[in-house]
mmCIF file of the N, C-alpha and C atoms, coordinates in Angstrom:
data_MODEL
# 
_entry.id   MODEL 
# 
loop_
_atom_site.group_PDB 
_atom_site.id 
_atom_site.type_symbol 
_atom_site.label_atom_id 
_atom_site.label_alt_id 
_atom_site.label_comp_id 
_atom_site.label_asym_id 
_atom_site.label_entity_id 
_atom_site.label_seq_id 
_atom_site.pdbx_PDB_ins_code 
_atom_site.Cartn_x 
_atom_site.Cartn_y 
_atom_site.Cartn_z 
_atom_site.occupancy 
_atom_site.B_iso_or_equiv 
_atom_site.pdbx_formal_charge 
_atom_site.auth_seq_id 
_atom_site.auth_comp_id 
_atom_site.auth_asym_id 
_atom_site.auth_atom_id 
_atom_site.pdbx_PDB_model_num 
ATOM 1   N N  . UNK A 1 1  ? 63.122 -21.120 -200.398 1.00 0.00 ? 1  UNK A N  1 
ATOM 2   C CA . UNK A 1 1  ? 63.608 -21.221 -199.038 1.00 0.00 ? 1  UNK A CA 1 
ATOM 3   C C  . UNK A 1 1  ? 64.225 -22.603 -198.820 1.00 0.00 ? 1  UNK A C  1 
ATOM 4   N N  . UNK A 1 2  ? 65.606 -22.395 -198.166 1.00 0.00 ? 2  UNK A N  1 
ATOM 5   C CA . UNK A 1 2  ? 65.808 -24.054 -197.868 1.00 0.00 ? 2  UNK A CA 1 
ATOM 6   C C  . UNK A 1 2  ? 65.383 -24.488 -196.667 1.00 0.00 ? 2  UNK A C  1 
ATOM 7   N N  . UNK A 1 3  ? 65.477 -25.466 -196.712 1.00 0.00 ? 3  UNK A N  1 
ATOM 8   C CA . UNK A 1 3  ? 64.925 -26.387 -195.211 1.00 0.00 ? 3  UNK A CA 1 
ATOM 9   C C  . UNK A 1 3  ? 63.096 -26.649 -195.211 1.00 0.00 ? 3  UNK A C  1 
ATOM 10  N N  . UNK A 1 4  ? 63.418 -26.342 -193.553 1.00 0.00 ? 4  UNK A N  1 
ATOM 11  C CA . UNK A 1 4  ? 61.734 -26.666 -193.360 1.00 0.00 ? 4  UNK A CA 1 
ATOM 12  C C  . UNK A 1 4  ? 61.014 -25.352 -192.886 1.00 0.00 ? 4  UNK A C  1 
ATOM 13  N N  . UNK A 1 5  ? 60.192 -25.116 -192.966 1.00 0.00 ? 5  UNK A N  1 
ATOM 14  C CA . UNK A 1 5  ? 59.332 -23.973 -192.585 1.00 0.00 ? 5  UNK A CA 1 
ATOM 15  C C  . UNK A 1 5  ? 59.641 -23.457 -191.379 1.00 0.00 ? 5  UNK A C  1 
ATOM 16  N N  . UNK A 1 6  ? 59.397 -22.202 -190.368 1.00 0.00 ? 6  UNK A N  1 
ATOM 17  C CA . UNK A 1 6  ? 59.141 -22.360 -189.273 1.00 0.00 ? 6  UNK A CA 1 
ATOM 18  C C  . UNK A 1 6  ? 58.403 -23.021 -188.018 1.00 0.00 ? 6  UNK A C  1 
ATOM 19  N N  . UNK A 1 7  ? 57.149 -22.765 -188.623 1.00 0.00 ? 7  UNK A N  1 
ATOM 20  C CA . UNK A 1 7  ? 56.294 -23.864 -187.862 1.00 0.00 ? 7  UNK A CA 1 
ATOM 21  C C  . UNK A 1 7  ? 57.142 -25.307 -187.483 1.00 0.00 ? 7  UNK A C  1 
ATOM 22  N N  . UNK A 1 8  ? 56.917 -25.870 -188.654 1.00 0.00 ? 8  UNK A N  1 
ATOM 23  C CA . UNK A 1 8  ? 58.212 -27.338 -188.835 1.00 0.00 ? 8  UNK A CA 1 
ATOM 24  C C  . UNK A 1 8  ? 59.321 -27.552 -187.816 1.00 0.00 ? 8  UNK A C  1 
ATOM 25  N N  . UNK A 1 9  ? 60.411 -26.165 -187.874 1.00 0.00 ? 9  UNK A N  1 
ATOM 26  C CA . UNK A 1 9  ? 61.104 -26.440 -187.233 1.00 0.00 ? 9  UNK A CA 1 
ATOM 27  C C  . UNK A 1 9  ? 60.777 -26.462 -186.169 1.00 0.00 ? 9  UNK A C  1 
ATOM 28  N N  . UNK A 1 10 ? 59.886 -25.498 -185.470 1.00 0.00 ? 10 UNK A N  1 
ATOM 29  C CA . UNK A 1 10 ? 59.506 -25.405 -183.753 1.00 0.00 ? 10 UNK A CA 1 
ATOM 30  C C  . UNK A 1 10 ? 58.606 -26.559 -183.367 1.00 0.00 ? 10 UNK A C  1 
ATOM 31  N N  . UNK A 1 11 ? 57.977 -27.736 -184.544 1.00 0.00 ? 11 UNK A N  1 
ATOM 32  C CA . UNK A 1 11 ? 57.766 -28.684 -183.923 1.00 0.00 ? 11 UNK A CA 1 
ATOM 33  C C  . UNK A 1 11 ? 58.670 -29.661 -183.759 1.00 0.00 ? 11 UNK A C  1 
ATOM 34  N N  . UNK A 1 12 ? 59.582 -29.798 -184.942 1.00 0.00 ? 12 UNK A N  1 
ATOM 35  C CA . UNK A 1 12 ? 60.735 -30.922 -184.936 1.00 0.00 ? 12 UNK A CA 1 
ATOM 36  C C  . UNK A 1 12 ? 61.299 -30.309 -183.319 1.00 0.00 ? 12 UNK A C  1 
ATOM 37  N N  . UNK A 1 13 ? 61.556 -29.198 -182.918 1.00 0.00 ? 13 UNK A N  1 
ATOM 38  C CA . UNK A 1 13 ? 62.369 -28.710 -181.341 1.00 0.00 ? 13 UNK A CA 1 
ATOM 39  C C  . UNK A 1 13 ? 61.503 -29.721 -180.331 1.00 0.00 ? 13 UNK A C  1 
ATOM 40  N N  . UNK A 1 14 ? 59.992 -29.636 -180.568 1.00 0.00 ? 14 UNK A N  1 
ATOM 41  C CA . UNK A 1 14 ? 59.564 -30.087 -179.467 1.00 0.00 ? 14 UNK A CA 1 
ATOM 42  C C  . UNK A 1 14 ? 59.566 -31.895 -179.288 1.00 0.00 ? 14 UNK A C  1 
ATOM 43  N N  . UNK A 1 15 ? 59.483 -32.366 -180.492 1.00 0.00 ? 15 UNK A N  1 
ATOM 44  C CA . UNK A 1 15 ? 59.422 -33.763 -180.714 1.00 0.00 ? 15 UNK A CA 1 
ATOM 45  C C  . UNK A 1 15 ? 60.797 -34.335 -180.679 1.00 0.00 ? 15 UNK A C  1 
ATOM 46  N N  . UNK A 1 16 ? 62.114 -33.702 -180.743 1.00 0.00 ? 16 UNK A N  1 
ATOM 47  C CA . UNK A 1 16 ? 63.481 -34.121 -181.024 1.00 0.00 ? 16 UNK A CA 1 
ATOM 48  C C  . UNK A 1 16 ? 64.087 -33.242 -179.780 1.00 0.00 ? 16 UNK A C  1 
ATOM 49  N N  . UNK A 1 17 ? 63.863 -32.971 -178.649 1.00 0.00 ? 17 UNK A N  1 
ATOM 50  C CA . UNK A 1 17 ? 64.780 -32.289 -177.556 1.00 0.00 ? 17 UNK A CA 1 
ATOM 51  C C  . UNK A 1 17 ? 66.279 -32.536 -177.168 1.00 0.00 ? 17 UNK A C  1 
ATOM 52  N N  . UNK A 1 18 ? 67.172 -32.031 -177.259 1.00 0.00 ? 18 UNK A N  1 
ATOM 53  C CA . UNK A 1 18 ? 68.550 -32.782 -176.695 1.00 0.00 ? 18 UNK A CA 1 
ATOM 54  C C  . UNK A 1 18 ? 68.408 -33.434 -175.665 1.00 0.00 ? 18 UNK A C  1 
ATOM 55  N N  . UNK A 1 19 ? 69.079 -34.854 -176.191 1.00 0.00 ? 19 UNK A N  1 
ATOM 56  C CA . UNK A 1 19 ? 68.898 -36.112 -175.378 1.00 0.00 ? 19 UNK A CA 1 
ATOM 57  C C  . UNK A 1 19 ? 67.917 -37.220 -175.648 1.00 0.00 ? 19 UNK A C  1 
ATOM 58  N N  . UNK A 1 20 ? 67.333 -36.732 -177.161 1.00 0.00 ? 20 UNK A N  1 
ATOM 59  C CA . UNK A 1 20 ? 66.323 -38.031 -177.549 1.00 0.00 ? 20 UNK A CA 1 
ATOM 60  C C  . UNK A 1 20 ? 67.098 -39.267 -177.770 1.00 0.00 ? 20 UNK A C  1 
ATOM 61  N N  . UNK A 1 21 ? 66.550 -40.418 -177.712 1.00 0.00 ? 21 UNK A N  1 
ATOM 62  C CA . UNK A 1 21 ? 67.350 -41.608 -178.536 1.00 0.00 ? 21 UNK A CA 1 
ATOM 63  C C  . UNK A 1 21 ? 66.657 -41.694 -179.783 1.00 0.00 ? 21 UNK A C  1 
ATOM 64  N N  . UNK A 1 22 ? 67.137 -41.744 -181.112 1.00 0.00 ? 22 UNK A N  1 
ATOM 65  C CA . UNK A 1 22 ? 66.763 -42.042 -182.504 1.00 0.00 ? 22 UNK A CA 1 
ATOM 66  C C  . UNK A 1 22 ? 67.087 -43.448 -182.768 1.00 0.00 ? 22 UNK A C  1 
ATOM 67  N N  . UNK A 1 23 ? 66.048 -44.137 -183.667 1.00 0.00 ? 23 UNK A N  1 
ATOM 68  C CA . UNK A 1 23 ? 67.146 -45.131 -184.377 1.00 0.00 ? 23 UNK A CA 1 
ATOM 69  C C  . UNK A 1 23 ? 66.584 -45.127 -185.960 1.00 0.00 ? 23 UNK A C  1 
ATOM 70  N N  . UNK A 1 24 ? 67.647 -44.774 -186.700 1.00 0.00 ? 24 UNK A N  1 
ATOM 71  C CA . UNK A 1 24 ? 67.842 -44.539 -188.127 1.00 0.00 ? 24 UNK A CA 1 
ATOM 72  C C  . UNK A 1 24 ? 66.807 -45.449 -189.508 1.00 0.00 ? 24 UNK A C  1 
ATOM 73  N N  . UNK A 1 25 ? 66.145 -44.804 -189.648 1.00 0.00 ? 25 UNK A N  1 
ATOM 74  C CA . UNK A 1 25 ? 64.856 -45.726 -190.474 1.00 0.00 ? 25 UNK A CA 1 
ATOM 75  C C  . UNK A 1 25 ? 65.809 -45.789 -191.767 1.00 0.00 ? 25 UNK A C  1 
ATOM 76  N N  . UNK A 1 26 ? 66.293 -44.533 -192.439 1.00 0.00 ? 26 UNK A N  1 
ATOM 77  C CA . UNK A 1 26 ? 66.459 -44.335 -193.634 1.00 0.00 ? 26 UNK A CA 1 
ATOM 78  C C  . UNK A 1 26 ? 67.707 -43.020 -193.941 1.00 0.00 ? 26 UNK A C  1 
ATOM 79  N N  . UNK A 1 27 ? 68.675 -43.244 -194.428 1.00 0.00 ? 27 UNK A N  1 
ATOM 80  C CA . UNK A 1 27 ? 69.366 -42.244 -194.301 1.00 0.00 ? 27 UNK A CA 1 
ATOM 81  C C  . UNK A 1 27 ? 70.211 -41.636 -195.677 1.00 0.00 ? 27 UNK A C  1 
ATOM 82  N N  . UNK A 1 28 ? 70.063 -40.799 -196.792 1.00 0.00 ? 28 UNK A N  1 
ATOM 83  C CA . UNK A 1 28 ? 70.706 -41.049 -198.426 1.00 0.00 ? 28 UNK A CA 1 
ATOM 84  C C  . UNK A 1 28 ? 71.846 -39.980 -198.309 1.00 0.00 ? 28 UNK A C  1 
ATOM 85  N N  . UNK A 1 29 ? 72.979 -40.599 -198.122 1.00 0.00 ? 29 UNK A N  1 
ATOM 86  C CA . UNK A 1 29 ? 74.126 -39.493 -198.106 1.00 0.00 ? 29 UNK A CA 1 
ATOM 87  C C  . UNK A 1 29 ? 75.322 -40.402 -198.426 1.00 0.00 ? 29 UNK A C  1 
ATOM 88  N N  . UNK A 1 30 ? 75.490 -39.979 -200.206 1.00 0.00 ? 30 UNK A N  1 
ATOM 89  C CA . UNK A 1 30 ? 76.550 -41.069 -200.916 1.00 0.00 ? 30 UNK A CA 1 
ATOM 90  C C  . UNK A 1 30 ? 78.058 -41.482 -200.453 1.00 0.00 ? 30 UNK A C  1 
ATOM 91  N N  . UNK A 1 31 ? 78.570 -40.116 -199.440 1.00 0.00 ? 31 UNK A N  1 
ATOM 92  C CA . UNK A 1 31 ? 79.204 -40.417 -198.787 1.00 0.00 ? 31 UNK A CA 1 
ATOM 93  C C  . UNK A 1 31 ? 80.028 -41.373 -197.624 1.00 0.00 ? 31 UNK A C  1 
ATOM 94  N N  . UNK A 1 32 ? 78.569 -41.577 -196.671 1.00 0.00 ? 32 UNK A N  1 
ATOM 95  C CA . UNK A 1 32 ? 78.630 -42.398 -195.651 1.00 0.00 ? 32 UNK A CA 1 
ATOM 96  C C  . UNK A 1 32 ? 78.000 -42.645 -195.394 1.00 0.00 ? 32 UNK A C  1 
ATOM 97  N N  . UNK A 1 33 ? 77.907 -44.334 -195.216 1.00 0.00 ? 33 UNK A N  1 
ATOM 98  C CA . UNK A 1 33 ? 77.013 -45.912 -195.054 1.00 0.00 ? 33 UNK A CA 1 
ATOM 99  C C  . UNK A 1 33 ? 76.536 -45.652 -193.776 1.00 0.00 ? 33 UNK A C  1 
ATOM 100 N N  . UNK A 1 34 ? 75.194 -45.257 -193.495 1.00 0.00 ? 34 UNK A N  1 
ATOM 101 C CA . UNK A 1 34 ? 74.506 -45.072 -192.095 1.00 0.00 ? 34 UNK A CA 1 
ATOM 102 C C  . UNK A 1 34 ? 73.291 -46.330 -192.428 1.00 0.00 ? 34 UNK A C  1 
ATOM 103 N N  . UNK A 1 35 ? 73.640 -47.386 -191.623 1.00 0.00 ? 35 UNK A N  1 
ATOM 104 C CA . UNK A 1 35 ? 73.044 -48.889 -191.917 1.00 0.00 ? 35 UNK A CA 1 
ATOM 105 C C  . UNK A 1 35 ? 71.313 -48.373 -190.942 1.00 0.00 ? 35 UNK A C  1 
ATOM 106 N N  . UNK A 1 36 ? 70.324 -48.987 -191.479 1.00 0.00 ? 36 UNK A N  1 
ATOM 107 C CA . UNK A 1 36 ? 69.090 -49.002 -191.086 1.00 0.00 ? 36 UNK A CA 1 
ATOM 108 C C  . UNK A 1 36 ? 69.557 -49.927 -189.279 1.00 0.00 ? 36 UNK A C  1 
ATOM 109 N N  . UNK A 1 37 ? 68.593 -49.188 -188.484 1.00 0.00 ? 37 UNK A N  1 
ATOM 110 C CA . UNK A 1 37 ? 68.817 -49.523 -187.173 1.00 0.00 ? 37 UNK A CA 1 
ATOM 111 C C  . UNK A 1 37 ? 69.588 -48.531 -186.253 1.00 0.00 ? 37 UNK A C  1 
ATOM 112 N N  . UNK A 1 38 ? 70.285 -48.173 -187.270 1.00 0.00 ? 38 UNK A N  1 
ATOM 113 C CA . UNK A 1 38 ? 71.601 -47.484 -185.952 1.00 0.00 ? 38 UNK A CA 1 
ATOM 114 C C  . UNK A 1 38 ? 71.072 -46.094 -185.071 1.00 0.00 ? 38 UNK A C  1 
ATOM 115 N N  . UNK A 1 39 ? 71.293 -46.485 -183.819 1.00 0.00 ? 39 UNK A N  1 
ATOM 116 C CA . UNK A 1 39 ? 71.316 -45.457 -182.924 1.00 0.00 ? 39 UNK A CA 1 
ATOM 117 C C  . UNK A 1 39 ? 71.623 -44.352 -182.602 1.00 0.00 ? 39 UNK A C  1 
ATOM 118 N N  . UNK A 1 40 ? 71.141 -43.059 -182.124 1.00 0.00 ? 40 UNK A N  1 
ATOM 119 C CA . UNK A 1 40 ? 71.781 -41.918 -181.838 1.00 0.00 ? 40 UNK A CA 1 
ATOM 120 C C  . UNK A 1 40 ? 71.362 -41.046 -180.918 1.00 0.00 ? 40 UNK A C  1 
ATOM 121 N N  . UNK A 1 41 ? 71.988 -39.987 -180.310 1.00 0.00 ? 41 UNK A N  1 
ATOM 122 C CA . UNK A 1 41 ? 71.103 -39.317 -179.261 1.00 0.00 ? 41 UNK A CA 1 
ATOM 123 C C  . UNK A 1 41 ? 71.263 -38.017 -180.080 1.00 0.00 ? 41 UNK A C  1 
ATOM 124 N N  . UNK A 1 42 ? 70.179 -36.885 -179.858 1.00 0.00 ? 42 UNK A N  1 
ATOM 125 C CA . UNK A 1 42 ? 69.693 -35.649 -180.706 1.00 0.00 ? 42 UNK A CA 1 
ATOM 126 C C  . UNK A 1 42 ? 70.579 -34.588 -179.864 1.00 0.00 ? 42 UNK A C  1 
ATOM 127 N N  . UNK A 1 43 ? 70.879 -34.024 -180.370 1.00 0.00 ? 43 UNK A N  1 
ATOM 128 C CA . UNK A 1 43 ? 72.464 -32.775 -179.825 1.00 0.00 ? 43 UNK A CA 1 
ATOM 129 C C  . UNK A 1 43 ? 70.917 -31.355 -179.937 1.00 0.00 ? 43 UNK A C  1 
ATOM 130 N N  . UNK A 1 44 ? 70.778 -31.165 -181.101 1.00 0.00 ? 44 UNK A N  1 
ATOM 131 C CA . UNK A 1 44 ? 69.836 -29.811 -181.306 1.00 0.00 ? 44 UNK A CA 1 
ATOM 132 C C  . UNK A 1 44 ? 69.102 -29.979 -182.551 1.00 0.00 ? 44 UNK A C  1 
ATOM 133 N N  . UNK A 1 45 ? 67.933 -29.361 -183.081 1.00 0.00 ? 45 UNK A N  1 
ATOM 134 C CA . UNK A 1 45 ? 67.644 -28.693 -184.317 1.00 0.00 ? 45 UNK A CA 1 
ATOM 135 C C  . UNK A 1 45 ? 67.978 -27.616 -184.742 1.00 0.00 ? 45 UNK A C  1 
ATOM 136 N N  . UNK A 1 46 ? 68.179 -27.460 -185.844 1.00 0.00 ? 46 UNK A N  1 
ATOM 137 C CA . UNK A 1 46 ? 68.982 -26.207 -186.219 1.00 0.00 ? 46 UNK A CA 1 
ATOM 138 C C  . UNK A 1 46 ? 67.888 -24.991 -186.827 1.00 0.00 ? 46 UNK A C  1 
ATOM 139 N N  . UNK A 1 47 ? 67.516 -24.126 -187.688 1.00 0.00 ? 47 UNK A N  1 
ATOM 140 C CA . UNK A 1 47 ? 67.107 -23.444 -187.914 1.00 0.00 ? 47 UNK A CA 1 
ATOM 141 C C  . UNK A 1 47 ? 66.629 -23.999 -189.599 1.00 0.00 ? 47 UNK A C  1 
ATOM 142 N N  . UNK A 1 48 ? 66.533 -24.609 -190.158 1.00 0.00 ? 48 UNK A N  1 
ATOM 143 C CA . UNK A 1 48 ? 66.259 -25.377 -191.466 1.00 0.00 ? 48 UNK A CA 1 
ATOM 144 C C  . UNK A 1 48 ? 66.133 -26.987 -190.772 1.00 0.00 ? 48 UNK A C  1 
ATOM 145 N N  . UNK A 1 49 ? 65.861 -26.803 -189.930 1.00 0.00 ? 49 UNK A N  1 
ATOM 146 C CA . UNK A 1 49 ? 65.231 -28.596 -189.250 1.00 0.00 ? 49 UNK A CA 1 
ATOM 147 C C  . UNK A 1 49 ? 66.016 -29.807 -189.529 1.00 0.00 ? 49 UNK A C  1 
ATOM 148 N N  . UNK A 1 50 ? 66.941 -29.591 -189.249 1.00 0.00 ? 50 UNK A N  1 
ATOM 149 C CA . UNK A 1 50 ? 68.257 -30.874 -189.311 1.00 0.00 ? 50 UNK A CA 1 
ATOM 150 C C  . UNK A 1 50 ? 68.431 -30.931 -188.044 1.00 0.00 ? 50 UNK A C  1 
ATOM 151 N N  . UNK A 1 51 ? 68.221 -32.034 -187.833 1.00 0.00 ? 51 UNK A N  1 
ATOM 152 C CA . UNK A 1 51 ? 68.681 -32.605 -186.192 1.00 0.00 ? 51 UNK A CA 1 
ATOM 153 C C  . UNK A 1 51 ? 69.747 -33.409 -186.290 1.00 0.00 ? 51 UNK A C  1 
ATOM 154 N N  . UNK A 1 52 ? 70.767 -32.234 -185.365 1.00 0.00 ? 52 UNK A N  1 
ATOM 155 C CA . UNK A 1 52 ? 72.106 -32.571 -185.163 1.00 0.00 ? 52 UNK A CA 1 
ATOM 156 C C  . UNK A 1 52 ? 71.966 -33.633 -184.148 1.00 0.00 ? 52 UNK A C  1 
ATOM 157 N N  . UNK A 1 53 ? 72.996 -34.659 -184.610 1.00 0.00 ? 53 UNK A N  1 
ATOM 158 C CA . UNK A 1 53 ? 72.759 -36.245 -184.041 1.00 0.00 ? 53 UNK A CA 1 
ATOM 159 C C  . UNK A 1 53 ? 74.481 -36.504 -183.435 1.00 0.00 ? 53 UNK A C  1 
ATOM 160 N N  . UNK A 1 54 ? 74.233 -37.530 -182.172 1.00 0.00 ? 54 UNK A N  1 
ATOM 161 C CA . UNK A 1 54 ? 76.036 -38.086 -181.929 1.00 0.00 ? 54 UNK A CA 1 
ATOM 162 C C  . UNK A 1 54 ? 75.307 -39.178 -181.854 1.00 0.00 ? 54 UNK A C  1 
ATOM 163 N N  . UNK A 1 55 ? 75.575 -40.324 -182.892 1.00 0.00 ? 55 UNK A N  1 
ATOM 164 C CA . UNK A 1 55 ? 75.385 -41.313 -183.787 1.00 0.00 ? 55 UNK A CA 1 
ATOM 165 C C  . UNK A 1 55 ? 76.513 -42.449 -182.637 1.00 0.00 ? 55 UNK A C  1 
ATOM 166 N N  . UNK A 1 56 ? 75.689 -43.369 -182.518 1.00 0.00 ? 56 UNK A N  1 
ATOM 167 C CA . UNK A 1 56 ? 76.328 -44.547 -181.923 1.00 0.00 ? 56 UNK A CA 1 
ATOM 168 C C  . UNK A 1 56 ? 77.766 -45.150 -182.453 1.00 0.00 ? 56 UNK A C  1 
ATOM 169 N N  . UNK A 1 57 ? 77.725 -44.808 -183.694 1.00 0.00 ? 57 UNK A N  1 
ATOM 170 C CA . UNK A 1 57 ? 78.876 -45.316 -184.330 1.00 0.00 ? 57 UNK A CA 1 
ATOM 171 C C  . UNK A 1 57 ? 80.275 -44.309 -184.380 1.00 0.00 ? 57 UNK A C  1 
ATOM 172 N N  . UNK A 1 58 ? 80.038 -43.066 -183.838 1.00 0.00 ? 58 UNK A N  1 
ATOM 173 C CA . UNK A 1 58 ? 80.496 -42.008 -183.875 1.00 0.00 ? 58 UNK A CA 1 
ATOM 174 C C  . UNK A 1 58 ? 80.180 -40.761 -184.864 1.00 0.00 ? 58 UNK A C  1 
ATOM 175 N N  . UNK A 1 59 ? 79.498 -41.031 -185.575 1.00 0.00 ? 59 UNK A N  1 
ATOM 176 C CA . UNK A 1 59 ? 79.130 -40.197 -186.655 1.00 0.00 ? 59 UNK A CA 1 
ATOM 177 C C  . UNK A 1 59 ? 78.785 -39.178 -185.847 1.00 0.00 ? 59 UNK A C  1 
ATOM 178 N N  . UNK A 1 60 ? 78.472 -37.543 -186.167 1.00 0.00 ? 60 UNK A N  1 
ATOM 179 C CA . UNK A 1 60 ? 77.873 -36.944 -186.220 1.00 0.00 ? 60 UNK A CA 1 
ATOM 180 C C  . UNK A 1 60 ? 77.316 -36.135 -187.467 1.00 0.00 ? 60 UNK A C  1 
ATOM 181 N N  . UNK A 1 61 ? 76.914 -37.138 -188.076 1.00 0.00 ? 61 UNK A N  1 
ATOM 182 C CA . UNK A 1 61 ? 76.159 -36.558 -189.531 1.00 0.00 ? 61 UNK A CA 1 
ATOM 183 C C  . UNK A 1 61 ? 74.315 -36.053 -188.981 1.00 0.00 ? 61 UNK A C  1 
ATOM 184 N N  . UNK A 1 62 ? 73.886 -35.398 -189.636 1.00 0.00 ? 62 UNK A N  1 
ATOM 185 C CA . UNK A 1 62 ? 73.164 -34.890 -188.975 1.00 0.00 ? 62 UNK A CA 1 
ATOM 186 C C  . UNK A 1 62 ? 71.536 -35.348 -190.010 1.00 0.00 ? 62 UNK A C  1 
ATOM 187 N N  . UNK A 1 63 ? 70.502 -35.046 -189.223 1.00 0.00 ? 63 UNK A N  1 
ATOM 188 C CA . UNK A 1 63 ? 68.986 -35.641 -189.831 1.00 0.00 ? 63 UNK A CA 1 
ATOM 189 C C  . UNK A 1 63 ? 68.821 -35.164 -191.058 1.00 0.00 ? 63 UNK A C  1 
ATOM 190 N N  . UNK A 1 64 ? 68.679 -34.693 -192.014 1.00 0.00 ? 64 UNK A N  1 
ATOM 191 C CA . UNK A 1 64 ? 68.285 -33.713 -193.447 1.00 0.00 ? 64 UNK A CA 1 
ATOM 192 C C  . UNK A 1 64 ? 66.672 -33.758 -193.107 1.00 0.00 ? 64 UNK A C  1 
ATOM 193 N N  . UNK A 1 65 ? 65.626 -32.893 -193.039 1.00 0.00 ? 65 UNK A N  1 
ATOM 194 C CA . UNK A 1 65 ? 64.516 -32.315 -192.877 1.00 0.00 ? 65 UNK A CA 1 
ATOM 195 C C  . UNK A 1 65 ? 64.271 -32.914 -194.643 1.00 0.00 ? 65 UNK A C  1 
ATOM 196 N N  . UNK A 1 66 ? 62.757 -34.123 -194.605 1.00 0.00 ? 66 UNK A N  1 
ATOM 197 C CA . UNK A 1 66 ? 62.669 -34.398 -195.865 1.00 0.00 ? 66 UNK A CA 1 
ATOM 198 C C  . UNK A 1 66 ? 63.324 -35.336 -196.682 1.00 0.00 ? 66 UNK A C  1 
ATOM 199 N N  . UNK A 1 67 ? 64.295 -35.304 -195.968 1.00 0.00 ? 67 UNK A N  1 
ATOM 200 C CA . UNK A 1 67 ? 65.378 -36.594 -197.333 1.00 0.00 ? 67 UNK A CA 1 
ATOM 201 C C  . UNK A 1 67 ? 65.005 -37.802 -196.372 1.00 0.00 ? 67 UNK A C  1 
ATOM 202 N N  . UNK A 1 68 ? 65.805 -37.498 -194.950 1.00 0.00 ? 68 UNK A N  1 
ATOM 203 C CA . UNK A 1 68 ? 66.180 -38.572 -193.812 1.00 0.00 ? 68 UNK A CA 1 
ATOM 204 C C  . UNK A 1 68 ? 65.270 -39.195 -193.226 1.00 0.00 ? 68 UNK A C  1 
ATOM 205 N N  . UNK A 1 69 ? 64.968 -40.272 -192.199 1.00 0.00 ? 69 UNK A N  1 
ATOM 206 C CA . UNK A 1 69 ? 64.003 -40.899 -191.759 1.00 0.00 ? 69 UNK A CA 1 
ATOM 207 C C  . UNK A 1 69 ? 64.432 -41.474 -189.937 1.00 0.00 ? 69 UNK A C  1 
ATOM 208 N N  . UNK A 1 70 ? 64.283 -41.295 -189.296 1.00 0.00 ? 70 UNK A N  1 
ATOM 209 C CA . UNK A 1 70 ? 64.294 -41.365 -187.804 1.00 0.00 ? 70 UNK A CA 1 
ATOM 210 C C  . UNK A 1 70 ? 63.155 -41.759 -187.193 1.00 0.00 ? 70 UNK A C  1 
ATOM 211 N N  . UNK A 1 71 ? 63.193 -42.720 -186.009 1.00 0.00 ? 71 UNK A N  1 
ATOM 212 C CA . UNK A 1 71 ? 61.753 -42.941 -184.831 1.00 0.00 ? 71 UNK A CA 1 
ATOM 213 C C  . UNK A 1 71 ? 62.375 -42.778 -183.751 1.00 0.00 ? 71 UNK A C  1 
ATOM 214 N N  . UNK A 1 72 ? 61.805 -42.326 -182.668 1.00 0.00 ? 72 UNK A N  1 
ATOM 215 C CA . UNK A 1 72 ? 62.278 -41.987 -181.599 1.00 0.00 ? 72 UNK A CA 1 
ATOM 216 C C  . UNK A 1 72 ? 62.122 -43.516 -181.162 1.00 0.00 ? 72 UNK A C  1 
ATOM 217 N N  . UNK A 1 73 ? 63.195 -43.578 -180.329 1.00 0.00 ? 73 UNK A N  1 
ATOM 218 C CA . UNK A 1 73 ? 63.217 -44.677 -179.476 1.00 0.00 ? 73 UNK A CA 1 
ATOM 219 C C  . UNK A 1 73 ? 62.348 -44.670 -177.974 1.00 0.00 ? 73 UNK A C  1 
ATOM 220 N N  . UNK A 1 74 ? 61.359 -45.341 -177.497 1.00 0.00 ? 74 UNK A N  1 
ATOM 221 C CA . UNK A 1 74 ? 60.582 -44.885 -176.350 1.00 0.00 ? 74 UNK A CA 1 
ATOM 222 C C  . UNK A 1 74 ? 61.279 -45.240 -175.117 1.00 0.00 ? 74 UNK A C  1 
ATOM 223 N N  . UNK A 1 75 ? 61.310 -44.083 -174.067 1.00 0.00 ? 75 UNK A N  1 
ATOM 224 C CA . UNK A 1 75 ? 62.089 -44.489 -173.017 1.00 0.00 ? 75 UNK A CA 1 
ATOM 225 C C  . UNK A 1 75 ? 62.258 -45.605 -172.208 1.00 0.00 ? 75 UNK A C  1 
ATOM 226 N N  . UNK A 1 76 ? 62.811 -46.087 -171.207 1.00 0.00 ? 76 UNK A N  1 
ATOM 227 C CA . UNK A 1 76 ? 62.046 -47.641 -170.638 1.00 0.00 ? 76 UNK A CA 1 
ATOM 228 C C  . UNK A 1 76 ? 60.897 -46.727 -168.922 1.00 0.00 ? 76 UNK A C  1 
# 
């Protein structure tokens, strides 16, 4: 199976809601340089637990369930 389990995903839904703020712990995609720190707000989780992100920098590359690393940012 790819991704993350069900369970998994219906918790990543509840912990990652559209409109979280993230900021990027860890991110491995040889493509494109996503620097430790950077900001983003959470669009959705998908059904294999990738949380679709609109990335401060403009990116919308999205979380990978397992590879990637994110902390929620706490509201003020």
């Amino acid at each position: 199976m790819l991704g993350a389990p069900r369970e998994v995903v219906n918790k990543l839904r509840e912990q990652y809601p559209s409109g979280t703020r993230v900021e990027l712990i860890e991110m491995h995609d040889e493509y494109r340089e996503m620097p430790k720190g950077l900001q983003g707000t959470v669009n959705w989780v998908d059904d294999i637990g990738t949380i679709h992100m609109s990335w401060d920098n403009g990116s919308s590359l999205g979380v990978a369930y397992g590879v990637d690393k994110v902390k929620i940012i706490p509201s003020e």
